[in-house]
N, C-alpha and C positions, 0 to 999 in steps of 0.2 A: 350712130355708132354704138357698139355693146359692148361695156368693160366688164370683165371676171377677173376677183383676185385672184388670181390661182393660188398663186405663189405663198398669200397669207394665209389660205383656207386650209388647204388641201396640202402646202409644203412642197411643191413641185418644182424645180428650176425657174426663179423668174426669168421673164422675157421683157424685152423693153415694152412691148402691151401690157402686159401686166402691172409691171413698174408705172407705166403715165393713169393705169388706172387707179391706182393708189392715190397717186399724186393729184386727179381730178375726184376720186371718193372723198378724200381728206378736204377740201378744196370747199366740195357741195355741202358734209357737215359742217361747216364751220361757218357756212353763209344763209344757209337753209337749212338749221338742225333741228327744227321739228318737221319736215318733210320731205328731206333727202334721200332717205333709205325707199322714200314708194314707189319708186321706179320696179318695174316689174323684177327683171334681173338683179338689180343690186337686192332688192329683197329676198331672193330665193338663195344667194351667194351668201348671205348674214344671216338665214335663217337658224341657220348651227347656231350661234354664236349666244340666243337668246330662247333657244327650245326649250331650254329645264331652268326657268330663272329662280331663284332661290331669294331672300328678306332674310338679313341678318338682322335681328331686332334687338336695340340697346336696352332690356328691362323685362321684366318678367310681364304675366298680362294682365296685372294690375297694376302696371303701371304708365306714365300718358303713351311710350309708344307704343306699350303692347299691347293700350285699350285701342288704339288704332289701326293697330296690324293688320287686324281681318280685313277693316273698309279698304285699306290700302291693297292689300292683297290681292282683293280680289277686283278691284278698280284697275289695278297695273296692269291684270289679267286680259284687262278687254284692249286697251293701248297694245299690248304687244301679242294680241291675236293668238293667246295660248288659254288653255282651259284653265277658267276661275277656280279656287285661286294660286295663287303660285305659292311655291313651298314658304313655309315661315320657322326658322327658327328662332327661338326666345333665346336668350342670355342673362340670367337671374343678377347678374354681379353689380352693384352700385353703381352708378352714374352711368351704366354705359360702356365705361372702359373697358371693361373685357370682351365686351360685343366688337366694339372698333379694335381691339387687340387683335381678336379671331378675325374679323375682315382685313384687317391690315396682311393674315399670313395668306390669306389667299390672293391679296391682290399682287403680286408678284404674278400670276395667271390671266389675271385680268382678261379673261374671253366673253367680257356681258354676259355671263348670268349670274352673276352673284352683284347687288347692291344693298345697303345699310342705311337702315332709320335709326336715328340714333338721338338722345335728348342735347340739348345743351350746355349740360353738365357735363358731358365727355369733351365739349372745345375747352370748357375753361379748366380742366384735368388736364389735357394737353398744357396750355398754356402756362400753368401755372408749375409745371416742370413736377409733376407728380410720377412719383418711381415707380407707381403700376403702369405709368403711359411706353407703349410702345409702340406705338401709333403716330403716324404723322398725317395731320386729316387737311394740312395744306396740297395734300396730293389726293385730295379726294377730287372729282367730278361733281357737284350739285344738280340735283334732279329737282327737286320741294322743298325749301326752307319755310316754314310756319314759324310766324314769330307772334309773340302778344306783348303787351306793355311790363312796363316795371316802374315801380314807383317807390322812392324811401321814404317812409314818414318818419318823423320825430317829434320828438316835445319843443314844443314854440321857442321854450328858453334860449333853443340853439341858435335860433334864425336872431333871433334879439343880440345874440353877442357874438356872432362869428366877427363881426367888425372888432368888438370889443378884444375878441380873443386874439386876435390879429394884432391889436396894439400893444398884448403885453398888460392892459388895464384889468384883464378880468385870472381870477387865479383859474387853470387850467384844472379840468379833473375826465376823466376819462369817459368817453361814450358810450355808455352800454351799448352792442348791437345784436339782437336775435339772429343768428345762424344756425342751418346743419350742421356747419364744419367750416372751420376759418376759410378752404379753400373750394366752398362750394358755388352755388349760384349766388349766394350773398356777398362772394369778390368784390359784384361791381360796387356794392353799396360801401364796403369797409374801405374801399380804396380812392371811392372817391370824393370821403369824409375825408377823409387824410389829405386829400387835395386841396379841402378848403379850407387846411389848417383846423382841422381837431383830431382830437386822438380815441379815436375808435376803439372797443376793445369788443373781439369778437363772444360772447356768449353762446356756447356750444348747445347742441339737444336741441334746439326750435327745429323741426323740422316737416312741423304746419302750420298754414298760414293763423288757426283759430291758437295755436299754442303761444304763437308769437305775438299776436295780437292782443290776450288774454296779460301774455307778462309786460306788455308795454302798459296798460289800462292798470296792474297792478304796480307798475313799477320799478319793476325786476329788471329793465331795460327799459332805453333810451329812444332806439330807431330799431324799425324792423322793416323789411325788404319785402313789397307785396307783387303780387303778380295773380289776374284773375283765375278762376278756375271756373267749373259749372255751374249756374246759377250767380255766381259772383258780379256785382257793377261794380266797378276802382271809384268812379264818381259817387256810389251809395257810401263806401265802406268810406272813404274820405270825410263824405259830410257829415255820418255818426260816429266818427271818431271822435274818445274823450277830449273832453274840453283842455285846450291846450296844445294838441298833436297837430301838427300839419306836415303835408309833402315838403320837401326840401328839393328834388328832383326828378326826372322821370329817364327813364331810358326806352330804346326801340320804337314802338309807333306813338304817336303823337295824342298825350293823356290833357283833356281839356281842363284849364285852369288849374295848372300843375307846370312850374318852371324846367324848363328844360337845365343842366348842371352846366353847360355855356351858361346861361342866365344868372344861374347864382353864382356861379364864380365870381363873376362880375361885379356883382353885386357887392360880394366877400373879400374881393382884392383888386378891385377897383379897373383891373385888362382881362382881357381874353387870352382863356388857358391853352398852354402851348409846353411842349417838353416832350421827350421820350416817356413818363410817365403819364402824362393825358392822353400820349397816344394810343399807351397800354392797356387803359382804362375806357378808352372807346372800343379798342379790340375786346375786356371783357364784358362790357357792355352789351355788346351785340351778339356776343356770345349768350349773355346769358336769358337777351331778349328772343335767340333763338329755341323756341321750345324744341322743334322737330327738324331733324337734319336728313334728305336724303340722297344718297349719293353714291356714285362706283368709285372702282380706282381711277386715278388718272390718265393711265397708260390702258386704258378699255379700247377695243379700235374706234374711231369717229362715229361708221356707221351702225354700230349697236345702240353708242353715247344717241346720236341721232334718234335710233329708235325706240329705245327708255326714255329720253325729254318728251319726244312726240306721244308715247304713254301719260305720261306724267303731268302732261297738259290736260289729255283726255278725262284721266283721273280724278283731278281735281272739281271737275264739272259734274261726277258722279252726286247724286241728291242725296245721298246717304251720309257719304264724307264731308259734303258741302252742310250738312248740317251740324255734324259732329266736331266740324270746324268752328262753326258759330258758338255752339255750347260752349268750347274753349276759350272762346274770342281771339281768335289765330286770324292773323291777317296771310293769307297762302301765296307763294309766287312759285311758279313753275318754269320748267323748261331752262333756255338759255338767261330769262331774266333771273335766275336762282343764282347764276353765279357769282354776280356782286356784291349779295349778300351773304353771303360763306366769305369771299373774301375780305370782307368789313371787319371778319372776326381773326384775320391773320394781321398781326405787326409788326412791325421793320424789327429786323434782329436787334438793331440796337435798343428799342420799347419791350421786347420782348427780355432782352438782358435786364435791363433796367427792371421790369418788374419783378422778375425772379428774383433779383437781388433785394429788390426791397420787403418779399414773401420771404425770404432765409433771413434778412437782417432781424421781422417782426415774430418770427414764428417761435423763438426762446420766449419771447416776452409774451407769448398770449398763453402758449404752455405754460408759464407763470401768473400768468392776473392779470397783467400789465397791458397799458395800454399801445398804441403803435407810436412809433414816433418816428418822425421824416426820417431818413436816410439816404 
């Protein structure tokens, strides 16, 4: 049998054929979404849909997605059977957000050719209910999540008394913590101090890892939030760290000899962490162990979705990227396994309320000096 959408393509009266063919297109991507569309006819019916694909890029091209753009680019190129490489526009604006703003206005259209690489920093923008977000990236589609480690170190003092601090025995004094911006990628780290009972106080202007690194060694803070880059080993930078400094936690993939924040909670308050707030804190977690997000709208039709994953697997295998991957130290998942881990980074409105509230109730007092205190 040979099904044509007419009706979605072209606009033409549907017919009950056309209609069951929807309903079996819909059907095939969603059981076989990286090889559904190969069917000779469904490919030439969906070929409009992905002819002029376009890269909305969340960063200028110095920065990680824009250093990536091109491999990406032009790797997508060969998956979707269009000349290398496909358009790429940049987006200069911080974190992202206005990249995923300008995607956001076109997915209303959503006809597969328009997808978004976007950093990390633009989920935890979202999330963190920031007034540039106009964007809502729960309705994205995931193609590529690239995630790498996170790890918080601190000075040993902490690990010694977070028990102590917990009884009420030790006087309480505030955490330094090296950040961008209280509500940047450093979230996971300021929030989920605050989880184990200490009071963070975010330290604004770190906004590299040798800066932050540099005022933890001098002093000038407490804990700093590391995350590899090129050339970097998490396990080197750990073991010549000044005398005194150790991990407290790690987030996203699994950093050897480094406690997972299950584990030291545990440790710090005797059960396993549970509330609207841990769950918040897992969602920016993985937000922010997501380096690289790529993704359509949601409402894209199946068989494009189908034929961007099926790219997007392809891609990934490309020698170029796959190295540029490793430099990073990006753990890559493609295709339909991409979507669990986008969704890792959404949480239940009520976590989602709850953390908002506890960013509005802290953010007077860090704009002050001050340090965070439960809420």
């Amino acid at each position: 049998m040979r099904y044509r959408l007419t009706s979605h393509v072209t606009g033409k009266k549907t017919t009950r054929r056309s209609f069951l063919s929807a309903v079996v297109a819909t059907n095939l991507a969603t059981i076989l979404p990286a090889y559904a569309w190969e069917d000779d006819e469904r490919s030439v019916t969906t070929s409009s849909l992905v002819d002029s694909p376009r890269l909305i890029v969340g960063g200028g091209p110095d920065s990680l997605p824009g250093q990536v753009a091109p491999l990406v680019a032009t790797a997508l190129a060969t998956g979707l059977n269009t000349p290398p490489p496909i358009a790429v526009h940049y987006d200069m604006g911080r974190d992202g957000v206005t990249a995923a703003n300008l995607f956001d206005n076109v997915s209303p259209e959503a006809d597969g050719g328009t997808a978004i690489l976007a950093p990390g920093a633009a989920l935890i923008a979202s999330l963190s209910g920031d007034a540039r977000v106009h964007f809502d990236f729960s309705r994205w589609a995931a193609l590529i999540v690239a995630r790498r480690p996170v790890v918080t170190l601190a000075r040993a003092e902490l690990h010694r008394t977070i028990r102590t601090r917990l009884s009420g025995l030790f006087h309480d004094r505030p955490v330094r913590v090296a950040v961008s911006h209280p509500t940047g990628v450093e979230l996971s780290s300021l929030l989920g101090l605050s989880l184990l009972g200490l009071h963070p106080l975010p330290v604004a202007g770190y906004a590299s890892k040798a800066e932050a690194m540099e005022a933890l060694k001098s002093g000038q803070v407490d804990a700093v939030q590391l995350t590899p880059g090129p050339g970097d080993d998490l396990a080197t930078d750990i073991a010549t760290a000044p005398e005194g400094i150790k991990p407290i936690f790690y987030s996203g993939p699994t950093v050897a000899n480094v406690p997972s924040f299950e584990a030291t909670y545990l440790m710090a308050r005797g059960h396993a962490p549970a509330g609207a707030l841990f769950e918040a804190w897992r969602a920016v977690s993985s937000a922010a162990a997501s380096a690289l997000v790529l993704a359509l709208p949601m409402l894209t039709p199946p068989l494009a979705i189908a034929r961007w994953r099926h790219a997007s697997q392809e891609a990934i295998l490309d020698s170029a990227l796959r190295s540029w991957n490793d430099t990073q130290h990006l753990t890559v998942v493609a295709g339909a396994d991409a979507a669990p881990l986008l969704n890792q980074c959404m949480p239940e409105l009520t976590s989602l309320l709850a953390l908002r509230r506890w960013i509005n109730n802290n953010q007077p007092r860090w704009r002050q000096g001050q340090e965070t205190r439960p809420t």
